[in-house]
mmCIF file of the N, C-alpha and C atoms, coordinates in Angstrom:
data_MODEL
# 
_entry.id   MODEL 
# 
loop_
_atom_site.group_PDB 
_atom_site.id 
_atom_site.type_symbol 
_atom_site.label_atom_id 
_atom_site.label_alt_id 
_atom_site.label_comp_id 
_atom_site.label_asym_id 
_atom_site.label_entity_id 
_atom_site.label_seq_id 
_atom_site.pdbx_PDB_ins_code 
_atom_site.Cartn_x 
_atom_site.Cartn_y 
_atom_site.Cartn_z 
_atom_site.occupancy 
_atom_site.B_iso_or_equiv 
_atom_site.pdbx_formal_charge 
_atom_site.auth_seq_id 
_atom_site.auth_comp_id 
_atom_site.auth_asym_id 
_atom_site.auth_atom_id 
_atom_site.pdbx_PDB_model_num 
ATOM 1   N N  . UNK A 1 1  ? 31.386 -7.230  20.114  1.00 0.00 ? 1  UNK A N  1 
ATOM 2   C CA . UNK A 1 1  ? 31.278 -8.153  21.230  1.00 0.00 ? 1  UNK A CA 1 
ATOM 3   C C  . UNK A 1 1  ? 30.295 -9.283  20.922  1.00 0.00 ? 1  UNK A C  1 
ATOM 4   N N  . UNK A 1 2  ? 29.831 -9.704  19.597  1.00 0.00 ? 2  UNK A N  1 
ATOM 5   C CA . UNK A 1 2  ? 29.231 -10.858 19.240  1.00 0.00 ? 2  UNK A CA 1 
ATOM 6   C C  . UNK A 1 2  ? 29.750 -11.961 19.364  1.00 0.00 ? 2  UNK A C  1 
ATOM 7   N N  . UNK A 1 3  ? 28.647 -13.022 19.629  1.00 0.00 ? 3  UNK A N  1 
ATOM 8   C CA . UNK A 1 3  ? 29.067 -14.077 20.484  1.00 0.00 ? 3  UNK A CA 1 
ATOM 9   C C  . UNK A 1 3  ? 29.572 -14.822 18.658  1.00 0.00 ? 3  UNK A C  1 
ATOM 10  N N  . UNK A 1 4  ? 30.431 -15.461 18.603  1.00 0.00 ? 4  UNK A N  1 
ATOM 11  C CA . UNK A 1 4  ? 30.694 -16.616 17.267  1.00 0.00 ? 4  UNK A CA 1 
ATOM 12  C C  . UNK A 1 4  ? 29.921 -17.136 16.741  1.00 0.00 ? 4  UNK A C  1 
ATOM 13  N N  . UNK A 1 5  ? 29.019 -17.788 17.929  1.00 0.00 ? 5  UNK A N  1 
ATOM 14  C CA . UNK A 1 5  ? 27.425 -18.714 17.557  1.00 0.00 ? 5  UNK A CA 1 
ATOM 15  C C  . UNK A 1 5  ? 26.290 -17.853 16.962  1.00 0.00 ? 5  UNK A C  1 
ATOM 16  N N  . UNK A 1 6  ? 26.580 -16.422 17.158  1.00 0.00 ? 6  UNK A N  1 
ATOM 17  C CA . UNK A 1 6  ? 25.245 -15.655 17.604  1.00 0.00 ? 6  UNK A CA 1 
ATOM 18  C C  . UNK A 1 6  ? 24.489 -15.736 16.069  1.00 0.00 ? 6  UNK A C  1 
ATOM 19  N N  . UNK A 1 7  ? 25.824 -15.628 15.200  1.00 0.00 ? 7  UNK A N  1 
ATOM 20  C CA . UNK A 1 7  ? 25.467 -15.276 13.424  1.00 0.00 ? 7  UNK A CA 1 
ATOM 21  C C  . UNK A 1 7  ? 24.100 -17.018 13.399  1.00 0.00 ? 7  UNK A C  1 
ATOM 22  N N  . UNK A 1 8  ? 24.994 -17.792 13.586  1.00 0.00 ? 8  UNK A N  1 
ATOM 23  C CA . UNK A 1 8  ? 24.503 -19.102 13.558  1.00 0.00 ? 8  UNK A CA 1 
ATOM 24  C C  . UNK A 1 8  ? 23.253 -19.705 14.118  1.00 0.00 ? 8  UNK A C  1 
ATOM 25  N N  . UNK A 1 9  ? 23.418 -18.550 15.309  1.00 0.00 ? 9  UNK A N  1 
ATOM 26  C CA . UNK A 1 9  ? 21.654 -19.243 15.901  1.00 0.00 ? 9  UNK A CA 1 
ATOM 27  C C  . UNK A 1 9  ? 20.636 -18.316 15.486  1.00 0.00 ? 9  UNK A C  1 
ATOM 28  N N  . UNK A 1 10 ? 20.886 -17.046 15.076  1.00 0.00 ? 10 UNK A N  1 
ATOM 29  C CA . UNK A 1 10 ? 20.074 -16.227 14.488  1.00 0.00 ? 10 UNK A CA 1 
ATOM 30  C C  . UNK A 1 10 ? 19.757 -16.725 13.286  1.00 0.00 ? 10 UNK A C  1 
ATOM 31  N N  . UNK A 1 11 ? 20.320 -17.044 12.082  1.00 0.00 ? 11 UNK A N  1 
ATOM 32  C CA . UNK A 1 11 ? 20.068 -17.883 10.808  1.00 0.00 ? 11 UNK A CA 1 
ATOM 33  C C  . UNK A 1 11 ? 19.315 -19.130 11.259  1.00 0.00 ? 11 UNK A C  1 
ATOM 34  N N  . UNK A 1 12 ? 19.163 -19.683 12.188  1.00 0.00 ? 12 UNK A N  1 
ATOM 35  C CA . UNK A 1 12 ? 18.834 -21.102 12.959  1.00 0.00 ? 12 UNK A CA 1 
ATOM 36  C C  . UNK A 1 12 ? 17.274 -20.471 12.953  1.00 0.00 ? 12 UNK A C  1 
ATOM 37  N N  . UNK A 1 13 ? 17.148 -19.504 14.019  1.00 0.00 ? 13 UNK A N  1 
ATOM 38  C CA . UNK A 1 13 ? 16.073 -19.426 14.232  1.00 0.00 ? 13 UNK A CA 1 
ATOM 39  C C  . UNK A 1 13 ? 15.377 -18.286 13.545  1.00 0.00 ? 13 UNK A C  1 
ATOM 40  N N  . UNK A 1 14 ? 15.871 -17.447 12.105  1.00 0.00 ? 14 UNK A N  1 
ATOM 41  C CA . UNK A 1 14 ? 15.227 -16.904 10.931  1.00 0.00 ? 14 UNK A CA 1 
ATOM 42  C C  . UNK A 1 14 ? 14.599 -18.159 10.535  1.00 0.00 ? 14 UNK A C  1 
ATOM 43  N N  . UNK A 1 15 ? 15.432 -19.158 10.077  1.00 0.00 ? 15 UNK A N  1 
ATOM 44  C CA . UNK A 1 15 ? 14.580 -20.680 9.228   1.00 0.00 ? 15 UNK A CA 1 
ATOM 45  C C  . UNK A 1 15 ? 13.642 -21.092 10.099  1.00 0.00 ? 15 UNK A C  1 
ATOM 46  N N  . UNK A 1 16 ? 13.458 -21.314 11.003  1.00 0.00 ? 16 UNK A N  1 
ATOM 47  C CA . UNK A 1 16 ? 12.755 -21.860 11.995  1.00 0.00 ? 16 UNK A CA 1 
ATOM 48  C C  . UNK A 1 16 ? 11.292 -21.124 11.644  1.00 0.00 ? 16 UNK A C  1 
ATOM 49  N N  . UNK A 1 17 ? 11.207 -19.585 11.806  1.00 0.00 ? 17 UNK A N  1 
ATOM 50  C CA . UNK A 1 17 ? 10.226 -18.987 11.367  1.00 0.00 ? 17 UNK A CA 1 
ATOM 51  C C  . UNK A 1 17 ? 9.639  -18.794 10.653  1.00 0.00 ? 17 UNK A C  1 
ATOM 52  N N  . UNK A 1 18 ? 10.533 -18.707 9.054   1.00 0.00 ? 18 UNK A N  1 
ATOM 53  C CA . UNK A 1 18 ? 10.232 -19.167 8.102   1.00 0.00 ? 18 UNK A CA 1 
ATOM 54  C C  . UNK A 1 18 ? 9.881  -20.044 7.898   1.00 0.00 ? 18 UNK A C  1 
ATOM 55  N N  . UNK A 1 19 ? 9.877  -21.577 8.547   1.00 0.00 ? 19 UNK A N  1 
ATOM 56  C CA . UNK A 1 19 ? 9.264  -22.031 8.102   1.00 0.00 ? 19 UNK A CA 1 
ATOM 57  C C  . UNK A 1 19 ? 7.864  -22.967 8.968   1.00 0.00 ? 19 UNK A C  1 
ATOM 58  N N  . UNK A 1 20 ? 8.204  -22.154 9.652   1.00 0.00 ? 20 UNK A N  1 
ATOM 59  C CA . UNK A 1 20 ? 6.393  -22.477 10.717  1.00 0.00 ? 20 UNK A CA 1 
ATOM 60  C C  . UNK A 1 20 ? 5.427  -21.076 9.829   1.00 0.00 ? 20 UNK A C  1 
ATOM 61  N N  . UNK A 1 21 ? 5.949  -20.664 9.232   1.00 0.00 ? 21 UNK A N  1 
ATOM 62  C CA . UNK A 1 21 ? 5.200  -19.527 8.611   1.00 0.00 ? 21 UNK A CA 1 
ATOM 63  C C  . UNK A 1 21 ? 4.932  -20.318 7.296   1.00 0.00 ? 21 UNK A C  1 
ATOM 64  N N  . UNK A 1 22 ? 5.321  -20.912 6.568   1.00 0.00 ? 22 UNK A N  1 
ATOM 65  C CA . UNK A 1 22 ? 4.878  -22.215 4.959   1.00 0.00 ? 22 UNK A CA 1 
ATOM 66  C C  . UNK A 1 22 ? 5.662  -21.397 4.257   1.00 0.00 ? 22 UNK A C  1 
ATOM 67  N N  . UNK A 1 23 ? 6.847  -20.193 4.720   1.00 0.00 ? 23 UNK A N  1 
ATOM 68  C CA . UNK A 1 23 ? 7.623  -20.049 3.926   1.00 0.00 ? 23 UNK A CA 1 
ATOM 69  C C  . UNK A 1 23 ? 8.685  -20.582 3.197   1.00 0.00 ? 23 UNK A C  1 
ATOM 70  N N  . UNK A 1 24 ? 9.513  -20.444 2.079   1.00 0.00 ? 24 UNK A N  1 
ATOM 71  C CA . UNK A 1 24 ? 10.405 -20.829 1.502   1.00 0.00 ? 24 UNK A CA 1 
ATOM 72  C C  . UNK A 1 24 ? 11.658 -19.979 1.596   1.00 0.00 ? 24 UNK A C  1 
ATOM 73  N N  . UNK A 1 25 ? 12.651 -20.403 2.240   1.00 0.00 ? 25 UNK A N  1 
ATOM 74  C CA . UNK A 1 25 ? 14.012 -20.361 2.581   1.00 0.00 ? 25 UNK A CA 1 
ATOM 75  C C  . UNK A 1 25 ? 14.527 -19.970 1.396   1.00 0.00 ? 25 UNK A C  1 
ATOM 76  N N  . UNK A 1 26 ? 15.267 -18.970 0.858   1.00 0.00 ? 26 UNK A N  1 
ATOM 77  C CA . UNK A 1 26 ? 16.210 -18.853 -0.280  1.00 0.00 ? 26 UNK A CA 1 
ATOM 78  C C  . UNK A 1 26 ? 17.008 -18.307 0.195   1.00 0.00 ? 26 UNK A C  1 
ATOM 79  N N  . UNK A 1 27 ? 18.136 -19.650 -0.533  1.00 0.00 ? 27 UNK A N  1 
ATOM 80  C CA . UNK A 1 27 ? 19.891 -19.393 0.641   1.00 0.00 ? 27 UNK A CA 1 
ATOM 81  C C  . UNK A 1 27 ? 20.375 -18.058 -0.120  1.00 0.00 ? 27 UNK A C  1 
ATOM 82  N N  . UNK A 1 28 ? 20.402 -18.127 -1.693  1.00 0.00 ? 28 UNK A N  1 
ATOM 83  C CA . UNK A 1 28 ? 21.222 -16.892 -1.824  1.00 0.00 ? 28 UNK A CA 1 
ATOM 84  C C  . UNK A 1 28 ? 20.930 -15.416 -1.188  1.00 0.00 ? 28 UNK A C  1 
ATOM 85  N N  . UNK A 1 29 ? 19.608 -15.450 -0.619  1.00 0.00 ? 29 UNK A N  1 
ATOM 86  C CA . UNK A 1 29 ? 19.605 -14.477 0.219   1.00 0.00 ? 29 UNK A CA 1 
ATOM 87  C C  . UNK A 1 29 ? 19.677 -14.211 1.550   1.00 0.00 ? 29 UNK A C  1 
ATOM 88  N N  . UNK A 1 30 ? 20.523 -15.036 2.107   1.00 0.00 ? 30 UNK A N  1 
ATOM 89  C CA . UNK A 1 30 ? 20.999 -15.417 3.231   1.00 0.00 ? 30 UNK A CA 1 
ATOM 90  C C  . UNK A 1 30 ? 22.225 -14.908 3.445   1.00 0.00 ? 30 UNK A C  1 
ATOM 91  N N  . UNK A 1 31 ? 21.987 -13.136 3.957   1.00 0.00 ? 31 UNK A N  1 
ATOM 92  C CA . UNK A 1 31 ? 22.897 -12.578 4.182   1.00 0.00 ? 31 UNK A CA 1 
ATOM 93  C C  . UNK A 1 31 ? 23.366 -12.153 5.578   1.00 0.00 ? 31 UNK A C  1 
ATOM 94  N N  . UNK A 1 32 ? 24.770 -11.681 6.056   1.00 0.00 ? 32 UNK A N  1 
ATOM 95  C CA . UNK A 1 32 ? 25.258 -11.597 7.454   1.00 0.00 ? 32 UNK A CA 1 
ATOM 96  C C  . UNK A 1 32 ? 26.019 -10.473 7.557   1.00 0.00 ? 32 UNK A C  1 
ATOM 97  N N  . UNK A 1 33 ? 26.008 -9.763  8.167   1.00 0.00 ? 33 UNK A N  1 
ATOM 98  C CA . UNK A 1 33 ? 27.081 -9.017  8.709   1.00 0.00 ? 33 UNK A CA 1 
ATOM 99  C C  . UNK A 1 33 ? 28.145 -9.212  10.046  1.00 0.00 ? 33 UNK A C  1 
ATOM 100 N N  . UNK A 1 34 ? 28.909 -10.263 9.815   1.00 0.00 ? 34 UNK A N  1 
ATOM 101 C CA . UNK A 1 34 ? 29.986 -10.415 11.109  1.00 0.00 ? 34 UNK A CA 1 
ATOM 102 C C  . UNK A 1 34 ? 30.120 -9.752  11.384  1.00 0.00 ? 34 UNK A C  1 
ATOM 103 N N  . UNK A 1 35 ? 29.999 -9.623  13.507  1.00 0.00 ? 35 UNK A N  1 
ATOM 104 C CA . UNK A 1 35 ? 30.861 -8.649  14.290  1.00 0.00 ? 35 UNK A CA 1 
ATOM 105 C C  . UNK A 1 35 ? 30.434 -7.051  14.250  1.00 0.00 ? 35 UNK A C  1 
ATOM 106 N N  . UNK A 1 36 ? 29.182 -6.889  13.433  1.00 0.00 ? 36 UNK A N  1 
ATOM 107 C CA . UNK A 1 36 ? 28.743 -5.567  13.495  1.00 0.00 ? 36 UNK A CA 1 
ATOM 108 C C  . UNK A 1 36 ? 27.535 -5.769  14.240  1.00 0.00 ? 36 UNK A C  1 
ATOM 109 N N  . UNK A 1 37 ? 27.021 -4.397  14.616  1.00 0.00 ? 37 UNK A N  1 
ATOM 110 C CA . UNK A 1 37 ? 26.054 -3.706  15.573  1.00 0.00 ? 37 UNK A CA 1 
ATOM 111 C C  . UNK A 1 37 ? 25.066 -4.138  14.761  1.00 0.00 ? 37 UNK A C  1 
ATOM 112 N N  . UNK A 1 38 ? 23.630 -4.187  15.560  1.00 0.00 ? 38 UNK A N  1 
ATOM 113 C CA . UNK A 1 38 ? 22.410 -4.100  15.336  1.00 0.00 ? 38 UNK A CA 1 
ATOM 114 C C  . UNK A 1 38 ? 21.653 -2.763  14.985  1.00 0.00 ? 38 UNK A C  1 
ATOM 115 N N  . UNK A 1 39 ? 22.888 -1.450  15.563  1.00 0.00 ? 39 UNK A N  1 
ATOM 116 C CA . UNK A 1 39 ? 22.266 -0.476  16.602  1.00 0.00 ? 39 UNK A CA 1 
ATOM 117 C C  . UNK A 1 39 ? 22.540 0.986   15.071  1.00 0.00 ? 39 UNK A C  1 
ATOM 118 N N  . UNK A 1 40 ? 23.275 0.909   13.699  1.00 0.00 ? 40 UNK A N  1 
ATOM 119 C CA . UNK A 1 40 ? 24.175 1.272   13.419  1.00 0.00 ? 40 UNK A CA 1 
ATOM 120 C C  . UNK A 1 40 ? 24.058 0.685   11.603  1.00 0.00 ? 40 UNK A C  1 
ATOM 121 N N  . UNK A 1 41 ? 23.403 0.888   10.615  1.00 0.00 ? 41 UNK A N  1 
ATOM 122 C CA . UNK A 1 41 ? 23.517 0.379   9.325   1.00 0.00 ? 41 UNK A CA 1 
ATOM 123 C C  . UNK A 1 41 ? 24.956 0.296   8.802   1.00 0.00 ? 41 UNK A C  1 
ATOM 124 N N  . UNK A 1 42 ? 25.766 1.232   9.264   1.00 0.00 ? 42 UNK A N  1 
ATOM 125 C CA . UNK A 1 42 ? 27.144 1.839   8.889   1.00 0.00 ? 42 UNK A CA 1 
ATOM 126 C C  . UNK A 1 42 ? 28.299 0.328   8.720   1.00 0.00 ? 42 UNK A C  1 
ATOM 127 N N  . UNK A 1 43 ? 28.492 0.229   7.605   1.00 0.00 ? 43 UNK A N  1 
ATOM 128 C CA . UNK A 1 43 ? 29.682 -0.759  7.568   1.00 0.00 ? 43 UNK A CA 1 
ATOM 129 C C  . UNK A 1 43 ? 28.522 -2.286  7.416   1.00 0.00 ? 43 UNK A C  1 
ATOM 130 N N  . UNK A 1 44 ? 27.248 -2.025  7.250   1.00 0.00 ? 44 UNK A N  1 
ATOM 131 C CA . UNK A 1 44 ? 26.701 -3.443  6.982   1.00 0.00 ? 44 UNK A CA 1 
ATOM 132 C C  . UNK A 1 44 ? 26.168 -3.975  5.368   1.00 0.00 ? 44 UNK A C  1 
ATOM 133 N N  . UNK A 1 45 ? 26.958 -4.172  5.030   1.00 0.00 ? 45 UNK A N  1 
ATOM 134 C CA . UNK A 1 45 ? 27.098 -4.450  3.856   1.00 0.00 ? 45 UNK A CA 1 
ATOM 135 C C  . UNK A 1 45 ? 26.205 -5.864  3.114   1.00 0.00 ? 45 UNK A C  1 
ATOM 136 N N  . UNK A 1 46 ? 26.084 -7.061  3.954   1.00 0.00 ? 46 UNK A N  1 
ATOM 137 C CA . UNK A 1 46 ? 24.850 -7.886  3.840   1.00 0.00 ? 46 UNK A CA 1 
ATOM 138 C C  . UNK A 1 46 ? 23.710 -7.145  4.117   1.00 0.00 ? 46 UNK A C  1 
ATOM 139 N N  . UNK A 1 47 ? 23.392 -6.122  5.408   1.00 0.00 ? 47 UNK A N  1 
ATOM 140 C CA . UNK A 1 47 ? 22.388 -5.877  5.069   1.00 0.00 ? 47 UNK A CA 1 
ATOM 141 C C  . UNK A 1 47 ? 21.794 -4.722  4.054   1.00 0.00 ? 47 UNK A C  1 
ATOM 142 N N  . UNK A 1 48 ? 22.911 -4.001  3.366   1.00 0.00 ? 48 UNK A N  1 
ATOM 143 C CA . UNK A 1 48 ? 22.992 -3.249  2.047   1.00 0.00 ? 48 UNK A CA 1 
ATOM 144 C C  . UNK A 1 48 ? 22.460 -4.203  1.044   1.00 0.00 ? 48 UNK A C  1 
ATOM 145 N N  . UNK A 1 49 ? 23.136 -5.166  0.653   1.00 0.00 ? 49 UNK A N  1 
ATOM 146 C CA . UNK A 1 49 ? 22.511 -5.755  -0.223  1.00 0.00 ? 49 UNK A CA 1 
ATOM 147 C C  . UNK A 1 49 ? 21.314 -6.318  -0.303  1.00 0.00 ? 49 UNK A C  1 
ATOM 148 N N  . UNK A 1 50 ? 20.302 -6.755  0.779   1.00 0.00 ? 50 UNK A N  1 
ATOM 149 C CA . UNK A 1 50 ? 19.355 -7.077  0.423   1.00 0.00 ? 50 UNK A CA 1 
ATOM 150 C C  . UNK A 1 50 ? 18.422 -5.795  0.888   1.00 0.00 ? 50 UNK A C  1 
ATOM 151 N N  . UNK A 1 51 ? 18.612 -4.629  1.351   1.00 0.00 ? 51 UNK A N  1 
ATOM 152 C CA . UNK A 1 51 ? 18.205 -3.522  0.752   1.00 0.00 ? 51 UNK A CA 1 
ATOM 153 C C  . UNK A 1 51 ? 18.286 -3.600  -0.590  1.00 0.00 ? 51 UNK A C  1 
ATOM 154 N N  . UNK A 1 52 ? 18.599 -3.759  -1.001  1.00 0.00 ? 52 UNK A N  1 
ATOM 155 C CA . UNK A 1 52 ? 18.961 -2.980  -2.594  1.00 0.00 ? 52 UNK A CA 1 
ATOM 156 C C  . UNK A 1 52 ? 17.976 -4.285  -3.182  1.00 0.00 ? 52 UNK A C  1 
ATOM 157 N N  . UNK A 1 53 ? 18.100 -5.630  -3.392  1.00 0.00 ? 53 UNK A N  1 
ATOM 158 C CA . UNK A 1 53 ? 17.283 -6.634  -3.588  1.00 0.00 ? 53 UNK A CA 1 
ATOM 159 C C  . UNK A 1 53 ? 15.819 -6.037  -3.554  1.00 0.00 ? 53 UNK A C  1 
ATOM 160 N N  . UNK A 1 54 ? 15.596 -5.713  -2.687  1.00 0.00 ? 54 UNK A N  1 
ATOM 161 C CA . UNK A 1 54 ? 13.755 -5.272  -1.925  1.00 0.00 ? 54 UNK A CA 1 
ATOM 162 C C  . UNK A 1 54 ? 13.279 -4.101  -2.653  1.00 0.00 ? 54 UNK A C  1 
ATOM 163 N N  . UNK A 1 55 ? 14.282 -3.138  -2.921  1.00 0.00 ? 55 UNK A N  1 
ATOM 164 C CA . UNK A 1 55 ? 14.279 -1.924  -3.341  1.00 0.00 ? 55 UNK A CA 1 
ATOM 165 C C  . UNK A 1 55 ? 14.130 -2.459  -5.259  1.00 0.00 ? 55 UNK A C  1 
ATOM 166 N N  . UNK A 1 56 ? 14.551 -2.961  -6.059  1.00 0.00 ? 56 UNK A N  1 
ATOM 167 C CA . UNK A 1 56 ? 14.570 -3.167  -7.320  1.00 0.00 ? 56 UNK A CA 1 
ATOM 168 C C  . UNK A 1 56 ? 13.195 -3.482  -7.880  1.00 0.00 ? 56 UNK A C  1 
ATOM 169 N N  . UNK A 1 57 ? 12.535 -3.036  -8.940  1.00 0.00 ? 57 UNK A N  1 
ATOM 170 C CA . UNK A 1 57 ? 11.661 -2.946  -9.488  1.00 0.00 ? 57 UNK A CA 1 
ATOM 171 C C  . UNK A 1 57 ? 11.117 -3.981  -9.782  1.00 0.00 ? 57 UNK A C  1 
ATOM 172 N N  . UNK A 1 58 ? 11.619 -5.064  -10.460 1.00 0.00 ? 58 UNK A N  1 
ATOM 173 C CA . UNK A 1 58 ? 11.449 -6.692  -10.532 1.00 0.00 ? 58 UNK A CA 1 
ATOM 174 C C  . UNK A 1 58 ? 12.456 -7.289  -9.515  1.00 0.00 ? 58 UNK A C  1 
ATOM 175 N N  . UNK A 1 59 ? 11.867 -7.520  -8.481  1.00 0.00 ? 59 UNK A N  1 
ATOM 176 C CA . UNK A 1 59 ? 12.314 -8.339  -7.077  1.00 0.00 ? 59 UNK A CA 1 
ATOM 177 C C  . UNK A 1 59 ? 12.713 -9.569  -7.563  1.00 0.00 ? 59 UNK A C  1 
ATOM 178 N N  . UNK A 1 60 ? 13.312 -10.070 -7.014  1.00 0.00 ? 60 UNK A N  1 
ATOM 179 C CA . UNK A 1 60 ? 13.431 -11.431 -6.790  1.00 0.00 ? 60 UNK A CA 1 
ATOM 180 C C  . UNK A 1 60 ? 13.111 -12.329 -5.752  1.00 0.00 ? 60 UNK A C  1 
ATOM 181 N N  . UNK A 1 61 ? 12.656 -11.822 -5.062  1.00 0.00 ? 61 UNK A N  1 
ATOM 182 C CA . UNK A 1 61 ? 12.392 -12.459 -3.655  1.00 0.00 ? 61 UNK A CA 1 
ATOM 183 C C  . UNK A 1 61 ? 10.655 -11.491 -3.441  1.00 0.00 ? 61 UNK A C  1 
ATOM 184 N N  . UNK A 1 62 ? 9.483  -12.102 -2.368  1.00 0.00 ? 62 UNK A N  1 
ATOM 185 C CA . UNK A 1 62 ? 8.619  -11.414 -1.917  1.00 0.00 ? 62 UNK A CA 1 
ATOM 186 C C  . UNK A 1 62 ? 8.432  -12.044 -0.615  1.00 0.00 ? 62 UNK A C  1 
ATOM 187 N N  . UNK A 1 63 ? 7.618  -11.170 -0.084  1.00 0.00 ? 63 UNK A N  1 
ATOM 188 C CA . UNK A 1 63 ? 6.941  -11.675 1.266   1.00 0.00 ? 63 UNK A CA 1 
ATOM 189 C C  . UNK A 1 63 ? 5.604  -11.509 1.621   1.00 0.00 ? 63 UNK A C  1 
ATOM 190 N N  . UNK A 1 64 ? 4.737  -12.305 1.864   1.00 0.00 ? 64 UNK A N  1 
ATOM 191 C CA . UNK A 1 64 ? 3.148  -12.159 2.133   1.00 0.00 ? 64 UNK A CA 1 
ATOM 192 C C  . UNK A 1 64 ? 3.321  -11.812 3.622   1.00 0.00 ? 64 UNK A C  1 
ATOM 193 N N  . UNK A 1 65 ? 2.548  -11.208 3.989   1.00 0.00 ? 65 UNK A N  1 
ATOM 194 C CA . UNK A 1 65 ? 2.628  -10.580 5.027   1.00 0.00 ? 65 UNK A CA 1 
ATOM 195 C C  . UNK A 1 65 ? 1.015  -11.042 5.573   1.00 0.00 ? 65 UNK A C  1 
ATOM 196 N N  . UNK A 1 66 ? 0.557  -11.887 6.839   1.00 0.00 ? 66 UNK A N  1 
ATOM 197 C CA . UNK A 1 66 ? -0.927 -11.900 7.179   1.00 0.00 ? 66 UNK A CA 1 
ATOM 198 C C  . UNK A 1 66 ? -1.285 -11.337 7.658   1.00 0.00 ? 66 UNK A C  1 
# 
């Protein structure tokens, strides 16, 4: 029951945070799961993959945390 926009304003306002935070945006990890639950990992496959990203020994991506 996701709204069409919803993928779109959520990515809208991830960047937004990112970057009032002096973070740096990296698109290839700019992943989505259409039309699936929040509630439910099952069948989310964008967010599998950047599990697996976070999880790898030499990352490619980090996050400072304040």
């Amino acid at each position: 029951m996701q709204d069409k926009c919803s993928i779109a304003d959520q990515i809208r306002e991830c960047r937004e945070a990112i970057e009032r935070q002096g973070w740096v945006v990296v698109e290839e990890f700019i992943c989505f799961d259409e039309a699936k639950s929040g509630q439910s990992r099952l069948g989310r496959t964008g967010l599998d993959i950047l599990v697996a990203h976070a999880q790898q020994k030499n990352k490619q991506f980090s996050a400072r945390v304040p």
